[in-house]
N, C-alpha and C positions, 0 to 999 in steps of 0.2 A: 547365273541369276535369272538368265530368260525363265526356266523350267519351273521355280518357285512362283516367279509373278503370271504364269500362267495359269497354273494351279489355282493363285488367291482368285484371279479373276472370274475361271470356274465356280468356284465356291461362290462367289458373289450374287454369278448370274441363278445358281442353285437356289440358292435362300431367296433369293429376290421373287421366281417362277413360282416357289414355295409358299411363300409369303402370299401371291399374291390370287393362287388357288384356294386356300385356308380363307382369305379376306371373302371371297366372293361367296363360297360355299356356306359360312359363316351367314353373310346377311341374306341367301336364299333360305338357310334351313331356322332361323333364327324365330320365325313366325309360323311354322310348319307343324303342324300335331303329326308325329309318327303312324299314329293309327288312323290319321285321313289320308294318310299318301300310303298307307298299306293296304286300303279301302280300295283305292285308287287301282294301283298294281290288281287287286284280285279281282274286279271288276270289268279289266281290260279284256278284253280278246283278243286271246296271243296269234290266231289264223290268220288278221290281219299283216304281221310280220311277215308271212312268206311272198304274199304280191309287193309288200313293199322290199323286202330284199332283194326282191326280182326284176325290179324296176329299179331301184338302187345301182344294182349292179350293172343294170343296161347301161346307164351312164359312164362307168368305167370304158363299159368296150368303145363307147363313142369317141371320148378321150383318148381310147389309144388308137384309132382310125385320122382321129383329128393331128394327132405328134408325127402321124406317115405322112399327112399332108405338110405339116410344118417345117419339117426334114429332108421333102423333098428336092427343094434347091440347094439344098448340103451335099444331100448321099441319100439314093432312095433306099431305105430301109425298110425292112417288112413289118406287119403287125405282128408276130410270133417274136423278133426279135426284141423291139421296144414294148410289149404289153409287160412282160413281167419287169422292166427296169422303170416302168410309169410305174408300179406298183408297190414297189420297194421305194419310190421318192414319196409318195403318199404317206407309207407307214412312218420312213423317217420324220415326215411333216408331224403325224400324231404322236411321235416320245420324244421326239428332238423339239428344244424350244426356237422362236424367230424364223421359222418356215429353214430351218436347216435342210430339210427332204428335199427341196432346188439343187443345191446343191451338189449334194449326195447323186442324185438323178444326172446331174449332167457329166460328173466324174465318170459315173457309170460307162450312160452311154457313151462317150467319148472315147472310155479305153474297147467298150465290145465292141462297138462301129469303127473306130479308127479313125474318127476325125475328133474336131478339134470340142473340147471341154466347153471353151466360153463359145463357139457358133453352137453346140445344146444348148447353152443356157440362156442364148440370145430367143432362142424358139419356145423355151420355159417361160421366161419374160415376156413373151407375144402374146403364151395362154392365159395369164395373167390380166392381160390387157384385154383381149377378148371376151374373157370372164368378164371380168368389172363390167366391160359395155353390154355384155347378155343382162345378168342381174339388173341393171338398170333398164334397158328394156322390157323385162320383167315387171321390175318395179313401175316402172309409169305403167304399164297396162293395168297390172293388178289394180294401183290406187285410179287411175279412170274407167276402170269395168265397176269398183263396188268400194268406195270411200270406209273407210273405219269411221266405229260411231264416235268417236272424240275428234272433233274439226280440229285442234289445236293439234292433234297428234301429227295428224293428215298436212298440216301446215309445215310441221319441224321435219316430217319425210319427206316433203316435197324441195323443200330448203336442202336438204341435206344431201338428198339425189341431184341437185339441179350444180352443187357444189361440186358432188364426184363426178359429175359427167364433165365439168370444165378440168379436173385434174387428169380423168383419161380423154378425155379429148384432147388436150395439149402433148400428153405421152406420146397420142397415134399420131399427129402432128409432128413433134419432137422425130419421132423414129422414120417418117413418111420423109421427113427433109431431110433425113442422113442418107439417105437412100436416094433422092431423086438429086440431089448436091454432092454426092460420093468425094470428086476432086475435092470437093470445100472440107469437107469432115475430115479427110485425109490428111489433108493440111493443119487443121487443128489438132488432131489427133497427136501426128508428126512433133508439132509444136509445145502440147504439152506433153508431151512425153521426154521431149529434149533437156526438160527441166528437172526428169527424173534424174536420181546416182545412175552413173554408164554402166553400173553391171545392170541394171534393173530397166536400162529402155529397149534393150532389145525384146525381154520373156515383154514385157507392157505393149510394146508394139505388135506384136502379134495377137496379141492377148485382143485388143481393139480391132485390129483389123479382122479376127476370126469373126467376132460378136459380130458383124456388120453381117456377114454372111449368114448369121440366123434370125436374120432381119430381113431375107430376101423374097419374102411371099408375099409383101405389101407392094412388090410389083407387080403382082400378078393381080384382078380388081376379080379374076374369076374365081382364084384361089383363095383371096379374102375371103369375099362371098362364103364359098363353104367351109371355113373356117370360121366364119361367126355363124352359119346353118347348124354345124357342128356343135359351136358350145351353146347355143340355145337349145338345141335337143336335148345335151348332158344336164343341163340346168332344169331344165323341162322334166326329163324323170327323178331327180332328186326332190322335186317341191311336190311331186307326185306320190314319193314315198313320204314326204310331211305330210299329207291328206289322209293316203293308207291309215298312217298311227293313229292322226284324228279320228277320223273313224271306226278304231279299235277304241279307242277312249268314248267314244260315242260323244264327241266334237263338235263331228259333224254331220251331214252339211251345217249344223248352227251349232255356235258360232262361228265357228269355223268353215266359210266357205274355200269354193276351190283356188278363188283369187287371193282370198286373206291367207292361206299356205302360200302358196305366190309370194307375197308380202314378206311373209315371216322367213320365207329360204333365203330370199334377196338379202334381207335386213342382215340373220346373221352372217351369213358367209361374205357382204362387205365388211363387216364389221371384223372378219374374221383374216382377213387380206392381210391387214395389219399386223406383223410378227407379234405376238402374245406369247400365251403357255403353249404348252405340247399339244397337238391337237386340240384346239382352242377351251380345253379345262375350266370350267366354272366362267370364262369370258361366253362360251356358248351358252349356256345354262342364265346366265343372270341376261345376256340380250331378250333371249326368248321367252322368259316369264315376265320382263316388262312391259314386252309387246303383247304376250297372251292377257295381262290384265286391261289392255286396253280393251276387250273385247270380251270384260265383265267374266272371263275366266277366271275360278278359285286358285288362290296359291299353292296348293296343297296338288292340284289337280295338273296346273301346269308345267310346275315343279316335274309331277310324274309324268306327262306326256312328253317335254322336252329333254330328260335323263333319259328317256324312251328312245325319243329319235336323237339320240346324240352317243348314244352304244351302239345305233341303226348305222350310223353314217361313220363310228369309229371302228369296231369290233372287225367285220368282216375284212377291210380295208388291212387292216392292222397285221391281221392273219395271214390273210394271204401276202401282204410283201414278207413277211417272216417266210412263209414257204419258201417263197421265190429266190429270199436269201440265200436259204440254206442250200437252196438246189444249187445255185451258184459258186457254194462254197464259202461264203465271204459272212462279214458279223457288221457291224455299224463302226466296230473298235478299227476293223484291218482297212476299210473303206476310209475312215480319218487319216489314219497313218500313212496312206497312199496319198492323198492328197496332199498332207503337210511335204509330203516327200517328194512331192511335183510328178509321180507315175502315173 
């Protein structure tokens, strides 16, 4: 009966994803004349694409220099080994729903490094946390270098940053005292684990104590350090290639300056943190023309600049971990069944 109710609950989450890309796509194109977003498109200067793919992509190699640093109190791993397994988690993130691509990446690397599945994903869950706090730095800079012109807007961002920065500040907190109280956590861990069924505290107990060990670079205040160097660089060329598009769209610099891209990368991609659709489908889309109307941007226009930069930041990403896939030999299907399977 497992095998049926597994099934239903796919189909669930299917229709649900479904439902709720159709919803989104629905109230952006709802108000939209086709031949002003085709205006739009033919208007564009597609030369801009190539510096901001370029720049795009710089971000990836930073990421996979930043996972060598993250790794290193594991098993030091090279960048040739881990670039194409970051890449393939990526891809998974954009067709797989609820950021599956974590996942999937830390399986990976686990079985091609030889160490353990949850100390990856404990170093996954770091970049994660690193992220959030770049973007927010981000974000405060952008809105005190050059305020949006709606105070009220400026006010509900500032509210809203000041909220995630207490959610990841208590994370890095959180993970900072498992680490510097190791015996204490151990003990808790121990604890509740014991209350697990005995076939399941052993695989649980290790499972816990690996994680801890990809958690080992917040001892190190120099290896923090450039691990958040790191994702403010990666983050830094991504809101660079949002500027590029604008300025194929003829943006910018107005309205669209280089701070308000700033703005706008931070906005979606926190907002994007949050498991949603398959690479954040029509959630990216409806953040980004909300926030481009603040800043007296046509619907029609934003609409096409954000479909723009949201095939920029999908498409190449997408591709290349499919390459990387294939090189490897493996499909998204045989990588699940490996895992159901504990290999």
């Amino acid at each position: 009966m497992a095998a049926p109710k597994k099934s239903w609950v796919r189909l669930l989450i299917s229709f649900f994803v479904i439902a709720l890309i159709t919803a989104a796509f629905y109230f952006l194109f709802r108000k939209v004349k086709f031949s002003d977003l085709a205006s739009d498109f033919a208007n564009f200067n597609y030369l801009w694409l190539i510096p901001a793919l370029l720049v795009y992509l710089s971000g990836y190699l930073i990421r996979g220099y930043r996972w060598v640093v993250l790794l290193t109190p594991v098993k030091k791993c090279s960048f040739q080994s881990l670039f194409p397994t970051l890449l393939i988690g990526f891809m998974a993130n954009n067709v797989l729903p609820a950021r599956a691509g974590e996942f999937v990446r830390a399986h990976l690397n686990g079985k091609k490094e030889g160490i353990s599945r949850s100390a990856s994903l404990g170093t996954i869950i770091l970049e994660r946390l690193f992220d959030g706090m770049a973007m927010l730095l981000i974000l405060g800079a952008s809105i005190s270098l050059h305020h949006p012109a709606s105070t009220a807007f400026s006010q509900n961002i500032e509210g809203t940053a000041t909220k995630a920065s207490y959610i990841f500040g208590a994370a890095f907190l959180l993970f900072f005292s498992m680490l510097v109280f190791k015996k204490q956590t151990v003990k808790v861990i121990n604890y509740l684990v014991s209350h697990a069924p005995p076939k399941h505290q052993k695989p649980l107990e290790k499972i816990a104590h690996t994680f801890l060990d990809g958690l080992k670079i917040l001892q190190s205040a120099k290896e923090s350090f450039l691990v958040m160097a790191t994702s403010l660089a990666a983050w830094t060329c991504e809101f660079s290639a949002f500027y590029l598009i604008a300025v194929g769209f003829q943006l910018a610099p107005d309205p669209l300056h280089f701070n308000s891209a700033a703005l706008l990368m931070a906005i979606t991609n926190l907002g994007l943190m949050v498991p949603s659709t398959p690479g954040g489908l029509g959630i990216f889309e409806g953040i980004g023309v909300t926030l481009l109307s603040v800043y007296n941007v046509p619907n029609h226009t934003a609409l096409a600049y954000i479909v723009t930069v949201h095939l920029l930041v999908f498409l190449p990403i997408t591709l290349l971990g499919y390459y990387y896939l294939h090189n490897e030999g493996l499909t998204l299907k045989t990588i699940s069944e490996e895992r159901k399977a504990g290999n």
